[in-house]
py3Dmol code that shows the C-alpha trace and the ligand (Angstrom):
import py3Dmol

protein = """\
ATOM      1  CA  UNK A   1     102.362 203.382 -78.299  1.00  0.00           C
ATOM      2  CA  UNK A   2     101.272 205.617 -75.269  1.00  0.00           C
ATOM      3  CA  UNK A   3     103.250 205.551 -72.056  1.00  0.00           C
ATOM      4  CA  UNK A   4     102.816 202.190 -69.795  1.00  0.00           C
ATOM      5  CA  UNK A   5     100.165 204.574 -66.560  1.00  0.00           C
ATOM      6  CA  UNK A   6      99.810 201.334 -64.876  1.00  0.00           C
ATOM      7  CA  UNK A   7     100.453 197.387 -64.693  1.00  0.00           C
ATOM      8  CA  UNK A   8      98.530 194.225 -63.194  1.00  0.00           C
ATOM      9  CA  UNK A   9      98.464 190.995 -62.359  1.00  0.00           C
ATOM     10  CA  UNK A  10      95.989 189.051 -64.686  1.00  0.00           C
ATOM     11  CA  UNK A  11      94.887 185.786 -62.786  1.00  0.00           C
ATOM     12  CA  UNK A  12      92.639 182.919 -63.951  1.00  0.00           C
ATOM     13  CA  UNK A  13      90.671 181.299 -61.340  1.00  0.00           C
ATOM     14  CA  UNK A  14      89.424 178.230 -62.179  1.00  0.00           C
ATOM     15  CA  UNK A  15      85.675 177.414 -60.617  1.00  0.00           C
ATOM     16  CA  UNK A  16      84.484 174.090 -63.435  1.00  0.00           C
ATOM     17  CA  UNK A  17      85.706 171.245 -65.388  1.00  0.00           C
ATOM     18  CA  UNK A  18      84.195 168.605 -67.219  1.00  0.00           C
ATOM     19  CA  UNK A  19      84.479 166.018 -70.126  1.00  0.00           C
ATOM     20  CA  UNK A  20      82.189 165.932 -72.968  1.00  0.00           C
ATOM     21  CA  UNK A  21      82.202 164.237 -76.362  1.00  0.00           C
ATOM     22  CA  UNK A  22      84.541 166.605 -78.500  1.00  0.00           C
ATOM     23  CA  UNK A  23      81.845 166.959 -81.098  1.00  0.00           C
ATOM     24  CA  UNK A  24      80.246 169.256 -78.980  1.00  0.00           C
ATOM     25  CA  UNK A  25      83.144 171.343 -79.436  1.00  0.00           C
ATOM     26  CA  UNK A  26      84.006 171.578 -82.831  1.00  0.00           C
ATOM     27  CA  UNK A  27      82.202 172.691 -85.619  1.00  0.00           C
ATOM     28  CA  UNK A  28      84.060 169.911 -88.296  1.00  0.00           C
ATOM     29  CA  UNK A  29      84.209 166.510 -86.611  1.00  0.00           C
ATOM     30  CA  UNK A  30      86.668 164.703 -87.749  1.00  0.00           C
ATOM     31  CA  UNK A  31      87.941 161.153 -85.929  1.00  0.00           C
ATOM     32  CA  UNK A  32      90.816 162.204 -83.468  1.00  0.00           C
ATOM     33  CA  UNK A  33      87.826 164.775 -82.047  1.00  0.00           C
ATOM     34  CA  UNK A  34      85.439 161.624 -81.456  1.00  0.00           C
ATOM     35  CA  UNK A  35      87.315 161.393 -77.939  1.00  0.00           C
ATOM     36  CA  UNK A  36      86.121 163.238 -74.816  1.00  0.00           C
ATOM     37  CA  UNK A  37      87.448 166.361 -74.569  1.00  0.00           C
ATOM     38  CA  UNK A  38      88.020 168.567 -71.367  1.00  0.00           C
ATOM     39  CA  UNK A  39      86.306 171.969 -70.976  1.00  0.00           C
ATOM     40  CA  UNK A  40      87.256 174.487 -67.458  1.00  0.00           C
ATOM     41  CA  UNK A  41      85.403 176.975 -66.700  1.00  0.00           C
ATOM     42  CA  UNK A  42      87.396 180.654 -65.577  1.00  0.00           C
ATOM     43  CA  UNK A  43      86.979 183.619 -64.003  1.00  0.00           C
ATOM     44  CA  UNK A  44      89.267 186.386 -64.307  1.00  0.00           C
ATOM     45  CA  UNK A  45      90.337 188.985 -62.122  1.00  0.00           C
ATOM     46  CA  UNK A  46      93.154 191.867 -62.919  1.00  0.00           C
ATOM     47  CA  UNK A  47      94.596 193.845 -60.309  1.00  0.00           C
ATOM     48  CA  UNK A  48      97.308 196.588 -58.941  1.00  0.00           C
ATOM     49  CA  UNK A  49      97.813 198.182 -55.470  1.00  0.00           C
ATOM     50  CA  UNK A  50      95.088 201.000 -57.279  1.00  0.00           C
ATOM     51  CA  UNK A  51      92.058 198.574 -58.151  1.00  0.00           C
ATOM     52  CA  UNK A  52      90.458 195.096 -58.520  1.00  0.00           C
ATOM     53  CA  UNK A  53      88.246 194.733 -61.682  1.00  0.00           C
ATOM     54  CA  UNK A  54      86.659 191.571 -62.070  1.00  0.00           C
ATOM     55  CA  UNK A  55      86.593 189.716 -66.255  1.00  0.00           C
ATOM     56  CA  UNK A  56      83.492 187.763 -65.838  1.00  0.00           C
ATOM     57  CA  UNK A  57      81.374 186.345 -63.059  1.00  0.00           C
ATOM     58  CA  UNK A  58      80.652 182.369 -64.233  1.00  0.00           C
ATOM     59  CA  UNK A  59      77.824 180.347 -64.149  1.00  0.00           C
ATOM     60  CA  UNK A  60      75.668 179.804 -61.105  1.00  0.00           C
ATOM     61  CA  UNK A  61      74.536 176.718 -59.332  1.00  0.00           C
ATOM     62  CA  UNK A  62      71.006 176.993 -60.695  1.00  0.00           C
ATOM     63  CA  UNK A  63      71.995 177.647 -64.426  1.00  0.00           C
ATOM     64  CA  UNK A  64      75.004 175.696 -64.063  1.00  0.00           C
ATOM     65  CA  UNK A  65      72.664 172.607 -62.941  1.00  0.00           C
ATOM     66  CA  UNK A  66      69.756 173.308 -65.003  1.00  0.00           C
ATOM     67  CA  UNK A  67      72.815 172.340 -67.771  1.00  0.00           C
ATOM     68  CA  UNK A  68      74.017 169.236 -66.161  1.00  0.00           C
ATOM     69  CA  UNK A  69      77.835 171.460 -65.658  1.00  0.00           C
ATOM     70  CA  UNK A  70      80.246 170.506 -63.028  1.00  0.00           C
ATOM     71  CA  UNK A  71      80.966 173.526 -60.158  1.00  0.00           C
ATOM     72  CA  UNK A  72      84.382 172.577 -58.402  1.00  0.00           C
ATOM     73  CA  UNK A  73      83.984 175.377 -56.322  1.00  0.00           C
ATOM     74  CA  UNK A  74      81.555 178.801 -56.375  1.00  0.00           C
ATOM     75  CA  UNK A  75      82.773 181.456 -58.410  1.00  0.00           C
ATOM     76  CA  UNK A  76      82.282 183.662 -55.825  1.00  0.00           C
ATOM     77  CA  UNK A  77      84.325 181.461 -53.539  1.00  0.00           C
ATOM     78  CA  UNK A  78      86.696 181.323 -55.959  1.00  0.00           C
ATOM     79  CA  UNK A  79      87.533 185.370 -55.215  1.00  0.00           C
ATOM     80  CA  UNK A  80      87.450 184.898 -51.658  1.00  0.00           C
ATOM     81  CA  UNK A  81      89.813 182.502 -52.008  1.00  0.00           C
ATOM     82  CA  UNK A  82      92.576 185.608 -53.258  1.00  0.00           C
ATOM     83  CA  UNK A  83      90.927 188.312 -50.989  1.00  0.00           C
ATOM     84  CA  UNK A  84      88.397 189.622 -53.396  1.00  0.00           C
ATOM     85  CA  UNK A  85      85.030 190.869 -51.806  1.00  0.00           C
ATOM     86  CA  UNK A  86      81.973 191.255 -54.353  1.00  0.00           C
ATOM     87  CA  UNK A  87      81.008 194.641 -52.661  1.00  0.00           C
ATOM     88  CA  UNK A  88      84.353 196.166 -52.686  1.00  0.00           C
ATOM     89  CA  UNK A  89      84.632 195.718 -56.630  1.00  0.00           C
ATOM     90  CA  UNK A  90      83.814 198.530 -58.595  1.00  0.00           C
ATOM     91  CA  UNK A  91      84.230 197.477 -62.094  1.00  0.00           C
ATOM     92  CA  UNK A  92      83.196 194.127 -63.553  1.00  0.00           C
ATOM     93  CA  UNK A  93      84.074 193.540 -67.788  1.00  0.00           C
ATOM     94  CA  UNK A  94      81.691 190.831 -68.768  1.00  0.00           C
ATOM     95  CA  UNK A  95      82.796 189.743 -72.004  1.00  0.00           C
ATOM     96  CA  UNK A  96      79.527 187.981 -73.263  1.00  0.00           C
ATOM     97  CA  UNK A  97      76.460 187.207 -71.736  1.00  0.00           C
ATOM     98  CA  UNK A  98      76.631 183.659 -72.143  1.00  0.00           C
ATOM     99  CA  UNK A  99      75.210 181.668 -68.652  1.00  0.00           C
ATOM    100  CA  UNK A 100      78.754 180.553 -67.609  1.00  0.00           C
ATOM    101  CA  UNK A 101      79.851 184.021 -67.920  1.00  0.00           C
ATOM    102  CA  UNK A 102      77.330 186.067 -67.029  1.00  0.00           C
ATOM    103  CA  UNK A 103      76.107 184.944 -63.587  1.00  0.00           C
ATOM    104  CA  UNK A 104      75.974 186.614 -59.886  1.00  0.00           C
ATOM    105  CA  UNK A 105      75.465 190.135 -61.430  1.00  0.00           C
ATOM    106  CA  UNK A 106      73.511 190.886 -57.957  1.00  0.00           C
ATOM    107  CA  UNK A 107      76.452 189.942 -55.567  1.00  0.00           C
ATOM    108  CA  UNK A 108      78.001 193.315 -57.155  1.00  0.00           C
ATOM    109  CA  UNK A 109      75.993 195.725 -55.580  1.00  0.00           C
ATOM    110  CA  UNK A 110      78.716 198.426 -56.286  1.00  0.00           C
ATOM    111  CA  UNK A 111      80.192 197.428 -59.895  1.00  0.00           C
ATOM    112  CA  UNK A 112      79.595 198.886 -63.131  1.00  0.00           C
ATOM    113  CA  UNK A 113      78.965 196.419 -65.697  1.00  0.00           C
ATOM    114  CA  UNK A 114      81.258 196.490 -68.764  1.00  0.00           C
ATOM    115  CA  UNK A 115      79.579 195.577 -72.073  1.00  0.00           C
ATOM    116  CA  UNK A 116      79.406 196.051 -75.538  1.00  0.00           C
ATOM    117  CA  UNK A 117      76.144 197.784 -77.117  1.00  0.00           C
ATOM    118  CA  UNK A 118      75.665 194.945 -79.930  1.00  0.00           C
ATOM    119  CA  UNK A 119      76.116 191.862 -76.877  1.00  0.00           C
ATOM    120  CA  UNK A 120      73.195 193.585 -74.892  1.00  0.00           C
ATOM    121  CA  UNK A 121      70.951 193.746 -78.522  1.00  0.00           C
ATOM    122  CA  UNK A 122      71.904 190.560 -79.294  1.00  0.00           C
ATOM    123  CA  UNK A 123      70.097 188.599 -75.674  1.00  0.00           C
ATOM    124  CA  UNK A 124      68.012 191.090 -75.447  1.00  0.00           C
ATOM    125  CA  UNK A 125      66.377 191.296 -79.034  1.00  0.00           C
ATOM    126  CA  UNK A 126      64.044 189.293 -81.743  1.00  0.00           C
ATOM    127  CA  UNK A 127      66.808 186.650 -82.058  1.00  0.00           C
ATOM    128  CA  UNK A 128      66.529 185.248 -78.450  1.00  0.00           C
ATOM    129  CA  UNK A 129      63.006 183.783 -79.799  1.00  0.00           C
ATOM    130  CA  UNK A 130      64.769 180.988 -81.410  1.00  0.00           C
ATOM    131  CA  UNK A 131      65.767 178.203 -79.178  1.00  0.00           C
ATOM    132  CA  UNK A 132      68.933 177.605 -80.750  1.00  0.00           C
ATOM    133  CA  UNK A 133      70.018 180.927 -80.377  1.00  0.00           C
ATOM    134  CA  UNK A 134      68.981 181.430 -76.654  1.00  0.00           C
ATOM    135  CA  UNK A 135      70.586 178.197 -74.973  1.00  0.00           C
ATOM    136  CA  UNK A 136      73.562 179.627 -74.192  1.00  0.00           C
ATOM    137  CA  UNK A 137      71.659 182.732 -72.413  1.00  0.00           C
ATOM    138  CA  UNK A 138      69.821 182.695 -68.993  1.00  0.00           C
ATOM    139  CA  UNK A 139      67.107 184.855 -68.858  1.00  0.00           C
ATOM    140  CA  UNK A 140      68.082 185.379 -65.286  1.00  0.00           C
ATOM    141  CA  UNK A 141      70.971 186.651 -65.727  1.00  0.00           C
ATOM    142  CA  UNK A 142      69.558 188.975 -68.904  1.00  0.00           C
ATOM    143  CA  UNK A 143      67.241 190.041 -66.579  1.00  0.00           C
ATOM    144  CA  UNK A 144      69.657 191.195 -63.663  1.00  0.00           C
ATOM    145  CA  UNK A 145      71.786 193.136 -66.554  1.00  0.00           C
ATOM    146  CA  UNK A 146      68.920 195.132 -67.216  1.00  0.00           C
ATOM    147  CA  UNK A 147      68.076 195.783 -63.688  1.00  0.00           C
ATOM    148  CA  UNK A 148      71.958 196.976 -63.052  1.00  0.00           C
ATOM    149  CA  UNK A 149      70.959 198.837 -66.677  1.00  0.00           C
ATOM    150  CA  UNK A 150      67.918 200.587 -64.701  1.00  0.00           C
ATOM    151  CA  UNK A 151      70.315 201.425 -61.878  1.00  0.00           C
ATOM    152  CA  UNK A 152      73.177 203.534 -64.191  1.00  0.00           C
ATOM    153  CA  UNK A 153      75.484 200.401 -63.615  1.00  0.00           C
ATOM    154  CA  UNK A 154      76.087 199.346 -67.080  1.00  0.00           C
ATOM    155  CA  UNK A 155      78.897 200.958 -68.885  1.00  0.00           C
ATOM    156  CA  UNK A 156      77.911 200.117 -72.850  1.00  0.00           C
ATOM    157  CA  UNK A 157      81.066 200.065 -75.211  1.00  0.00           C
ATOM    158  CA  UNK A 158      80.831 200.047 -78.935  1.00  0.00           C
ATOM    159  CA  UNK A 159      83.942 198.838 -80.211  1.00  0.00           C
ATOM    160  CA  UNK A 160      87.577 199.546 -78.426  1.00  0.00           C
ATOM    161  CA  UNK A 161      87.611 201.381 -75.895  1.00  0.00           C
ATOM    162  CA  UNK A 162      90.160 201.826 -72.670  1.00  0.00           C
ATOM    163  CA  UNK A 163      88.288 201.240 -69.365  1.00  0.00           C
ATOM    164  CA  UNK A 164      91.014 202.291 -66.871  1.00  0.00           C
ATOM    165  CA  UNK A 165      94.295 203.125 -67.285  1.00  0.00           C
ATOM    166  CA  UNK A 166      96.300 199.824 -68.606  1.00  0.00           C
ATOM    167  CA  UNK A 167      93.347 198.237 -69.420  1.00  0.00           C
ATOM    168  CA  UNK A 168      90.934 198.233 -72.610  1.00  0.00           C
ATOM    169  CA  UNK A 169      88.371 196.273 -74.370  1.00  0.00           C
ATOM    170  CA  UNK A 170      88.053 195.177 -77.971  1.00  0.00           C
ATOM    171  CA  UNK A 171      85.176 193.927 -79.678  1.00  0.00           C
ATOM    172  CA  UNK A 172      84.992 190.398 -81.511  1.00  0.00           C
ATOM    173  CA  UNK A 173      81.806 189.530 -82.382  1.00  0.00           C
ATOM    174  CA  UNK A 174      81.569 185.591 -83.985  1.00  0.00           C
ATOM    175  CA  UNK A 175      80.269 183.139 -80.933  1.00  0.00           C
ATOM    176  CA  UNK A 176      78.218 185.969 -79.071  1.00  0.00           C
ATOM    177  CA  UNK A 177      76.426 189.357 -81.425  1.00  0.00           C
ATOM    178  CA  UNK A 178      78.876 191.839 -79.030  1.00  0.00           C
ATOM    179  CA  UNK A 179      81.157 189.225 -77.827  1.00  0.00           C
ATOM    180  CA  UNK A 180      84.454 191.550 -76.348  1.00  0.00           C
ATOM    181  CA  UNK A 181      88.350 190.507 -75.318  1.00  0.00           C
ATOM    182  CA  UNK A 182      90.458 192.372 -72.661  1.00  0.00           C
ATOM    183  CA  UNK A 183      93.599 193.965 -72.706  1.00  0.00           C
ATOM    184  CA  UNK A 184      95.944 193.861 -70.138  1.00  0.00           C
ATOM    185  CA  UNK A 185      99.337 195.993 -69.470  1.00  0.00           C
ATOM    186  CA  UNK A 186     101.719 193.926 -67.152  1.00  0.00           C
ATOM    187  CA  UNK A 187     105.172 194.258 -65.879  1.00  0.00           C
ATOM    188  CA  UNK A 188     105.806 191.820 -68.613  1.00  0.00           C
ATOM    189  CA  UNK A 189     103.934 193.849 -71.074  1.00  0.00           C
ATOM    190  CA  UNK A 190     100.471 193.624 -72.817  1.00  0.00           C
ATOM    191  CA  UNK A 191      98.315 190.308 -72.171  1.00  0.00           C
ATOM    192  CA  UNK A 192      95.128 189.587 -73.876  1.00  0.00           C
ATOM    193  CA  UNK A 193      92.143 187.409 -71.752  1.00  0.00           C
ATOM    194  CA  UNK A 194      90.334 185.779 -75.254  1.00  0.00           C
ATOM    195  CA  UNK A 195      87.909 184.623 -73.448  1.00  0.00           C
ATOM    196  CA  UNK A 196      85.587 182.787 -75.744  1.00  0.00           C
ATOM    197  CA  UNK A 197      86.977 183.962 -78.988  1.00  0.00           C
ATOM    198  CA  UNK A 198      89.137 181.200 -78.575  1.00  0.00           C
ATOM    199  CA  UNK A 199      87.894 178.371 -76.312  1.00  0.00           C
ATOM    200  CA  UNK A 200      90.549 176.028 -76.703  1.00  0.00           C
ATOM    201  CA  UNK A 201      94.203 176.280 -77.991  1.00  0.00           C
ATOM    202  CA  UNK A 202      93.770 173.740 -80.686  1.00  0.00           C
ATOM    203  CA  UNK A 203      90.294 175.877 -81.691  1.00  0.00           C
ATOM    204  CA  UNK A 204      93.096 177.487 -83.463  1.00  0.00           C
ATOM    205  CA  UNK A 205      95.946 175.165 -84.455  1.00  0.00           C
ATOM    206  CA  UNK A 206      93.092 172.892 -86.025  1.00  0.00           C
ATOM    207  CA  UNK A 207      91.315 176.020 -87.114  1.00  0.00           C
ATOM    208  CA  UNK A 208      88.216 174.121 -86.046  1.00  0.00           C
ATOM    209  CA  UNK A 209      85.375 176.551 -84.629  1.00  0.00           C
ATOM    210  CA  UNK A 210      83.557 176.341 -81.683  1.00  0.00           C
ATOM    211  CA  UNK A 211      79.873 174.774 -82.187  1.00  0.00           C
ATOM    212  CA  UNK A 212      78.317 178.245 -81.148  1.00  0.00           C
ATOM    213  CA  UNK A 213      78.344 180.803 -83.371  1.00  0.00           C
ATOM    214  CA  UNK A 214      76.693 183.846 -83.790  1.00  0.00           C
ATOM    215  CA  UNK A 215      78.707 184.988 -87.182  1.00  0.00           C
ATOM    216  CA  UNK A 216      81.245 182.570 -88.564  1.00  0.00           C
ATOM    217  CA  UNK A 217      83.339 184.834 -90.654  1.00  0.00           C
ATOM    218  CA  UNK A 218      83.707 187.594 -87.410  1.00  0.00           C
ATOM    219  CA  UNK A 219      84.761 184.204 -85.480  1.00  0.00           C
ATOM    220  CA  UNK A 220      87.282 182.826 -87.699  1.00  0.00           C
ATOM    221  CA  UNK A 221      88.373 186.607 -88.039  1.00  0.00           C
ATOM    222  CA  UNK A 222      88.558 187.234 -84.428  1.00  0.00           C
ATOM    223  CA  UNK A 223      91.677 184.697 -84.147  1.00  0.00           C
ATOM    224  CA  UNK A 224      93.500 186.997 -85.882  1.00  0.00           C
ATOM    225  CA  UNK A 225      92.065 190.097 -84.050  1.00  0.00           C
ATOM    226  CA  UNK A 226      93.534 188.393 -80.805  1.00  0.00           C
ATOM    227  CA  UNK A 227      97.204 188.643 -81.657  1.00  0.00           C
ATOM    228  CA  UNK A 228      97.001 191.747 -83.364  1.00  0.00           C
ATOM    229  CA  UNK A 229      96.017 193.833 -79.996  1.00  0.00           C
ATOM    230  CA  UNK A 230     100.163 193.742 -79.216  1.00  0.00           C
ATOM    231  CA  UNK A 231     100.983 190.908 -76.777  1.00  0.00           C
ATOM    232  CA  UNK A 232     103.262 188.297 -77.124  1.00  0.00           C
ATOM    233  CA  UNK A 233     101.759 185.162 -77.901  1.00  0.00           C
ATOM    234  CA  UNK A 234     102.758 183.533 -74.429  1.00  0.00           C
ATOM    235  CA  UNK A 235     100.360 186.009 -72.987  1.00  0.00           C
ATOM    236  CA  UNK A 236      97.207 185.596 -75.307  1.00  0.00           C
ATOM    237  CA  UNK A 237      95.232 183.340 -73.074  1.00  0.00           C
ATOM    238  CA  UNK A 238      91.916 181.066 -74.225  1.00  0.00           C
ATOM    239  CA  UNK A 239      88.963 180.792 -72.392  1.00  0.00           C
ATOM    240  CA  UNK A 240      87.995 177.568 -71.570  1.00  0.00           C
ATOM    241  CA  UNK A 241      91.358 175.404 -71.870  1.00  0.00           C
ATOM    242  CA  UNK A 242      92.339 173.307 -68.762  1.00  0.00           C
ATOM    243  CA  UNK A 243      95.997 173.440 -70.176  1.00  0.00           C
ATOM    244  CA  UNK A 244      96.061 176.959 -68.374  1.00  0.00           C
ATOM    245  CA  UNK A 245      95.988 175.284 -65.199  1.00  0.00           C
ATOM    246  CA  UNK A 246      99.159 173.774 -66.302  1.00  0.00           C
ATOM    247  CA  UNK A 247     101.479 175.929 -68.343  1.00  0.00           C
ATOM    248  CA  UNK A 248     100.713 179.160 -65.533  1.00  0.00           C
ATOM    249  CA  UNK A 249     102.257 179.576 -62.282  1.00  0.00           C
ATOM    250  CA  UNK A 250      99.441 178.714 -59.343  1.00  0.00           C
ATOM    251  CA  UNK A 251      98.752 181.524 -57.534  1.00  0.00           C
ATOM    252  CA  UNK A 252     100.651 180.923 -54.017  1.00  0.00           C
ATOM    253  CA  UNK A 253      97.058 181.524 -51.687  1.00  0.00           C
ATOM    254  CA  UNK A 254      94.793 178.889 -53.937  1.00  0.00           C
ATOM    255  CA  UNK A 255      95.843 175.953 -56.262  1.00  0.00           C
ATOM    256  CA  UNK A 256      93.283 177.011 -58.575  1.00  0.00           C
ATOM    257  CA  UNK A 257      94.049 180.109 -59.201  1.00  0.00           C
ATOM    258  CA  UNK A 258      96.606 180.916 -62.094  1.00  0.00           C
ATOM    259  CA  UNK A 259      98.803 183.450 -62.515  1.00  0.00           C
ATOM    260  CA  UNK A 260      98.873 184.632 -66.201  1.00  0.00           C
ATOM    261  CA  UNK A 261     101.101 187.606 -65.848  1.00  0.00           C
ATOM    262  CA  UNK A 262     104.425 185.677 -65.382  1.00  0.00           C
ATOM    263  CA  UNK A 263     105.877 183.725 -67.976  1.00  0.00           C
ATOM    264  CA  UNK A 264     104.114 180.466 -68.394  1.00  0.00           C
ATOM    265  CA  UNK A 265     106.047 177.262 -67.307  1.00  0.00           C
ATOM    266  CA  UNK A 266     106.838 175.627 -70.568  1.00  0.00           C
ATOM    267  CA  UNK A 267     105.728 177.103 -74.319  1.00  0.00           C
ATOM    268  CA  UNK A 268     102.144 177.405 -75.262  1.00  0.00           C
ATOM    269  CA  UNK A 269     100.803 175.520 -78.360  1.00  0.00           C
ATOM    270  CA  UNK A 270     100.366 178.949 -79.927  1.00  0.00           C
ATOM    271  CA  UNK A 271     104.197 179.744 -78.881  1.00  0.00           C
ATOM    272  CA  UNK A 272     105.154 176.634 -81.181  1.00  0.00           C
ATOM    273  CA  UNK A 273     102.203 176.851 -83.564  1.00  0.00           C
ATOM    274  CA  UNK A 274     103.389 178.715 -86.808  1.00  0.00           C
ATOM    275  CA  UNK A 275      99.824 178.765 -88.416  1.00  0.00           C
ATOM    276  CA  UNK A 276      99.888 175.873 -90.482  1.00  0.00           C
ATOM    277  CA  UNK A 277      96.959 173.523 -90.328  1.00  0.00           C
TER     278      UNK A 277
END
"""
ligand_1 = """\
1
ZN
Zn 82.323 180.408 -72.286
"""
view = py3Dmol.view(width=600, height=400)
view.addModel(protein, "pdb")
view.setStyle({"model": 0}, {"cartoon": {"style": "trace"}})
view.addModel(ligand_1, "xyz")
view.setStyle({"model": 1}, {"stick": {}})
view.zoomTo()
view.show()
């Protein structure tokens, strides 16, 4: 492996929660998932004394609303709340243009947009003519993309590819057409934000997909692809599982901010789960 240039702190800041019948959830439905289940809703931002690059931007109160979702607090509030100023960013990954990841593109007046070629075919091409394969986009938020696209502010990936130095994207595929993970180097070496290639811890332990899919087999496939980019599994880190709030240290300026680059607080399901189903 290549020499360690930099390290970051990798923090999760939490911005939505709420409880919904676990079938929307899980692809096989079997009785103990007939209970409400909890879904939070992160941002992610990764940072050194060099840079501040933003992993995602969340949903907004519009699309947010227009889906009956809980805000606990704005995203964007959310950054201020750790020092983070929308204009000063310069790099933003967006890992899938999904509506609660995808939002307040045009509070970034200065960022380059991070994306994979195959996410920006897939919401912007035939496909997002079928209902069921739009309603996790917002045209809105298409829309801005391709006006930061018109402005040389979209950096298109295809595949892996390091962004900065410590820092590199991998594509997935399976719930989004390009959907992409990040990976982190940290003083406690490599960490990888999963985003939605794994919502919830138990997506995996039960080996029970998420309900939206793009490609099933590059889903399923994708949990693998997670722990094979090098970190220890203590530092592979789910997208949407309020459990993170819990097994992270908070971040001392904001209760809801989590800090996933020190050692978690107790073991993580995938820490004890030896892929059995
Ligand atoms: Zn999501």
């Amino acid at each position: 492996m290549s020499e360690v240039s930099e390290t970051y702190e990798v923090l999760a800041l939490e911005y939505g929660r709420m409880d919904r019948s676990s079938r929307d959830f899980y692809l096989f439905s079997p009785d103990p998932h007939e209970a409400p289940r909890t879904i939070a809703y992160y941002l992610w931002v990764i940072r050194n004394k060099n840079r501040t690059v933003v992993v995602d931007l969340g949903f907004d109160k519009r699309s947010g609303g227009d889906r009956g979702r809980v805000m606990l607090r704005e995203p964007m509030e959310a950054l201020g709340s750790i020092g983070v100023k929308p204009e000063d960013v310069d790099t933003v990954i967006i890992t899938h243009m999904h509506y609660d990841h995808a939002g307040h593109t045009p509070q970034f007046p200065n960022a380059t947009f991070v994306l994979q070629e195959k996410e920006v075919e897939w919401c912007t091409g035939k496909y997002m003519g079928y209902p069921p394969l739009r309603k996790s986009f917002d045209v809105e938020h298409v829309t801005d993309m391709i006006r930061a696209n018109f402005q040389s502010r979209v950096k298109f990936v295809d595949g892996n590819k390091d962004i900065l130095p410590g820092i590199s994207v991998h594509l997935i595929g399976g719930h989004s057409g390009g959907l992409q993970v990040v990976r982190v180097e940290t003083e406690n070496g490599p960490l990888v934000i999963a985003s939605d290639a794994a919502h919830f811890y138990d997506t995996l332990t039960e080996q029970n997909p998420f309900t939206v899919i793009q490609n099933l087999a590059e889903m399923v496939a994708g949990w693998d692809r997670i722990f094979e980019l090098g970190a220890e599994t203590k530092y592979v880190v789910p997208g949407h599982d309020p459990l993170v709030s819990e097994l992270y240290p908070k971040h001392p300026d904001d209760d809801m901010t989590f800090v996933l680059s020190q050692p978690p607080n107790k073991e993580t399901p995938w820490e004890v789960w030896k892929g059995e189903v």
